[in-house]
Residue frames relative to the residue before (quaternion, step in Angstrom):
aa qw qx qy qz dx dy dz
X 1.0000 0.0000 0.0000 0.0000 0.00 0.00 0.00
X 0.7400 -0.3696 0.1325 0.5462 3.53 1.10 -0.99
X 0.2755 -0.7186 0.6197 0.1539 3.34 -1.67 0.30
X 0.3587 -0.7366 0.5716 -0.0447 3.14 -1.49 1.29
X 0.1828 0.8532 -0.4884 0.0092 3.80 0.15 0.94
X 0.2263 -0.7946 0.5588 0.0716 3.39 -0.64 1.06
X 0.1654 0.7490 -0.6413 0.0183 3.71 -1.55 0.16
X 0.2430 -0.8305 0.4679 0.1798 3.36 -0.02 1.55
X 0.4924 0.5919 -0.4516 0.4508 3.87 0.87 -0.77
X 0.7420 0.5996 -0.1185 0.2755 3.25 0.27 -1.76
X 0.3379 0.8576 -0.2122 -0.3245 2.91 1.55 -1.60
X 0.1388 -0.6431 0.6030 -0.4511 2.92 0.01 2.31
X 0.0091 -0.5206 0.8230 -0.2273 2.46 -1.66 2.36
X 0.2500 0.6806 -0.6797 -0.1103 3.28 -1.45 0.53
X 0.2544 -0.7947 0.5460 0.0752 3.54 -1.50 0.51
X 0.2472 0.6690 -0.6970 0.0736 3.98 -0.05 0.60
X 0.1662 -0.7029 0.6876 -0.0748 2.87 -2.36 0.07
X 0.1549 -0.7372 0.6577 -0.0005 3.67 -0.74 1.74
X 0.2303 0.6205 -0.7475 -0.0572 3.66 -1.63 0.51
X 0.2588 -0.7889 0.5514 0.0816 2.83 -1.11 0.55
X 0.4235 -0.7322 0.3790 0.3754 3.44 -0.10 1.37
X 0.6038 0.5490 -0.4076 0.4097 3.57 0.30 -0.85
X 0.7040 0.3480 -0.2487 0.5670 3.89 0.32 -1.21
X 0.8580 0.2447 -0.3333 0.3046 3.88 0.45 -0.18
X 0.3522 0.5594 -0.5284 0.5328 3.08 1.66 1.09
X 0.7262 0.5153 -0.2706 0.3659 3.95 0.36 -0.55
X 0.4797 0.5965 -0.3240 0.5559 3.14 2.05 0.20
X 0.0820 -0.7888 0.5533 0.2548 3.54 1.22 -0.67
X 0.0511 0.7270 -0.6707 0.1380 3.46 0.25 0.95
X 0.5045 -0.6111 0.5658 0.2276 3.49 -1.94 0.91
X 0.4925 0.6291 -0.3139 0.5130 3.49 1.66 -0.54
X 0.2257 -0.8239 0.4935 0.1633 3.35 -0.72 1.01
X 0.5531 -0.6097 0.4270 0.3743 4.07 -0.47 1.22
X 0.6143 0.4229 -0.4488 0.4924 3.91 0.20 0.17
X 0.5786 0.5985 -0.2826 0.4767 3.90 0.83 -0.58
X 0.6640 0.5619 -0.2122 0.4454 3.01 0.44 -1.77
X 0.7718 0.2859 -0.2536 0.5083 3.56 0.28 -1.66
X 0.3897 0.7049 -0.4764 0.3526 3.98 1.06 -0.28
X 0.7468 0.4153 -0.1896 0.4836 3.38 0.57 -2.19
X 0.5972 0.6245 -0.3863 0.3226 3.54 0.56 -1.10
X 0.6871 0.4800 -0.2716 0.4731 3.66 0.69 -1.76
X 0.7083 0.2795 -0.4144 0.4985 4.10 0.33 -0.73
X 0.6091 0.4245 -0.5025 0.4431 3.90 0.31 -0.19
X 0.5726 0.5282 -0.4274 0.4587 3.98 0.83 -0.12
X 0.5468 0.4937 -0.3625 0.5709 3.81 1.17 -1.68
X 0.7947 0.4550 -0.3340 0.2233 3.70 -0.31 -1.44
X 0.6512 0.3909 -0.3956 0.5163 3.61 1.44 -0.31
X 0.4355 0.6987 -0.4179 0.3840 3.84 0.99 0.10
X 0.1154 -0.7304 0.5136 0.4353 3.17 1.51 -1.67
X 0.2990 0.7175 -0.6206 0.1029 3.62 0.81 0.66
X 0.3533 -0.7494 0.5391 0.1517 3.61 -0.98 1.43
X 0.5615 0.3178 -0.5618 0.5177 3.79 0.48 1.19
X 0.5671 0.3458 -0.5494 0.5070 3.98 0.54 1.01
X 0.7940 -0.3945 0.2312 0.4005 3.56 0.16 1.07
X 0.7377 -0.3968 0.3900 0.3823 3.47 -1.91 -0.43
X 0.6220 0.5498 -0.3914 0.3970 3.72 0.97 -0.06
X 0.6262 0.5270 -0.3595 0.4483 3.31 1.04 -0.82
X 0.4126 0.7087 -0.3235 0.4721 3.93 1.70 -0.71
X 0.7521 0.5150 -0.2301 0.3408 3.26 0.59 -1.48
X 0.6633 -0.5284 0.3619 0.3872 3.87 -0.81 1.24
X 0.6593 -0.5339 0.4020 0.3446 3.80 -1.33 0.46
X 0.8417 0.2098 -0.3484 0.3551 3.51 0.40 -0.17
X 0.3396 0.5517 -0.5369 0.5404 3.95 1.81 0.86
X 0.4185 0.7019 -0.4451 0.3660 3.39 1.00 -0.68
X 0.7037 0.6430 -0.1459 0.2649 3.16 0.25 -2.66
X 0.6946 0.5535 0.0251 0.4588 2.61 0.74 -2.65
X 0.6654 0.4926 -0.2401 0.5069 3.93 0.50 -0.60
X 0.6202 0.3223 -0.2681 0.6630 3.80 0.86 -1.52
X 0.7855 0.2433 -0.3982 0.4066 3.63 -0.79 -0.38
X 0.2072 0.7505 -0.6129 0.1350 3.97 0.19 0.00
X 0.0093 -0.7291 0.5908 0.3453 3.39 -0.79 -0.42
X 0.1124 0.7107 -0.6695 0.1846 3.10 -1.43 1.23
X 0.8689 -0.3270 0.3066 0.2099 3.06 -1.99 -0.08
X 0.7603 0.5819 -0.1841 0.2225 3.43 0.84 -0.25
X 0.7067 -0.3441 0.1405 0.6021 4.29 -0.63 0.20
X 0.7555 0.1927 -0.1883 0.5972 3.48 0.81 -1.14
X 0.0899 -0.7084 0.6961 0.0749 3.65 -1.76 1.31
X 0.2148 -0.7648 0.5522 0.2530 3.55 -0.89 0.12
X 0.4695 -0.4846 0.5888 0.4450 3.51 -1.42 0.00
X 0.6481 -0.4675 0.4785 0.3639 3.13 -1.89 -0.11
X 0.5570 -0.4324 0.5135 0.4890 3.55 -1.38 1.32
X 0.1225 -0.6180 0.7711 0.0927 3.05 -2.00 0.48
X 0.2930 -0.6889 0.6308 0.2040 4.16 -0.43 1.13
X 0.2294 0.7248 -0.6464 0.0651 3.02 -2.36 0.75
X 0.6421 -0.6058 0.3667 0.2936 3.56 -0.60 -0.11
X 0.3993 0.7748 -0.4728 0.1293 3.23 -1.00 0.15
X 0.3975 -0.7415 0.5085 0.1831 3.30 -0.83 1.41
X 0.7772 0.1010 -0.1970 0.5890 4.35 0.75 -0.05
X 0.3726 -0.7929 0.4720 0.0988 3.28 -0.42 1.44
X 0.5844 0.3462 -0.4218 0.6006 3.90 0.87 -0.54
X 0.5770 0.6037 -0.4353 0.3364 3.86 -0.05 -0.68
X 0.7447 0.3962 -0.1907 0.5021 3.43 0.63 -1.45
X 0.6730 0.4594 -0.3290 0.4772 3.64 0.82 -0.76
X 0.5648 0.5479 -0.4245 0.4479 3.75 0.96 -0.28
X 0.4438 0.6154 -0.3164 0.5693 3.75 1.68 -1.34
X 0.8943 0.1841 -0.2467 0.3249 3.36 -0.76 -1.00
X 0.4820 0.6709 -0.3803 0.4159 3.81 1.42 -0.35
X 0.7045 0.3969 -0.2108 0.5492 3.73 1.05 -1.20
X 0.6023 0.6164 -0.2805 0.4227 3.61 1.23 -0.68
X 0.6726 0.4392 -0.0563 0.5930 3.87 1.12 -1.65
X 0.8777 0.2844 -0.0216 0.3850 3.00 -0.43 -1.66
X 0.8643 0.1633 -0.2519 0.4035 3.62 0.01 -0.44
């Protein structure tokens, strides 16, 4: 559905996301596939810091992090951050995007 890469040194957020209606109709989810891609797009703006998605997106890169990965209650959950290396941050996030997510 999506990947979150963070790098506080770096300071580097990025956020994308694939659903496919077809695969997220066969989930029979109570969540309705217009929502979903709703919540998804302002968690994408809010790691951008675009400053017409509210006071979080405002909030430095790693409240940013710390905010999008929370766990809680809501349409979009995440797993737990997993940590690692890497010397080109868009490179590796393209890797694990084709790898995970699509």
């Amino acid at each position: 559905m999506g990947l979150i890469l963070f790098c506080k040194r770096e300071k580097y957020i990025r956020f994308e996301y694939h659903l496919c209606p077809e695969k997220f109709r066969l989930m029979r989810s109570e969540a309705d596939y217009s929502d979903v891609i709703e919540n998804l797009e302002t968690h994408k703006q809010i790691a951008q810091g675009n400053p017409n998605c509210g006071p979080i997106a405002q909030l430095e890169i790693p409240e940013r992090f710390r905010w999008l990965t929370a766990v809680r209650s809501s349409i979009i959950q995440t797993s737990h951050p997993h940590p690692g290396k890497t010397d080109d941050l868009d490179k590796t996030f393209d890797r694990l995007f084709e790898e995970l997510v699509k």
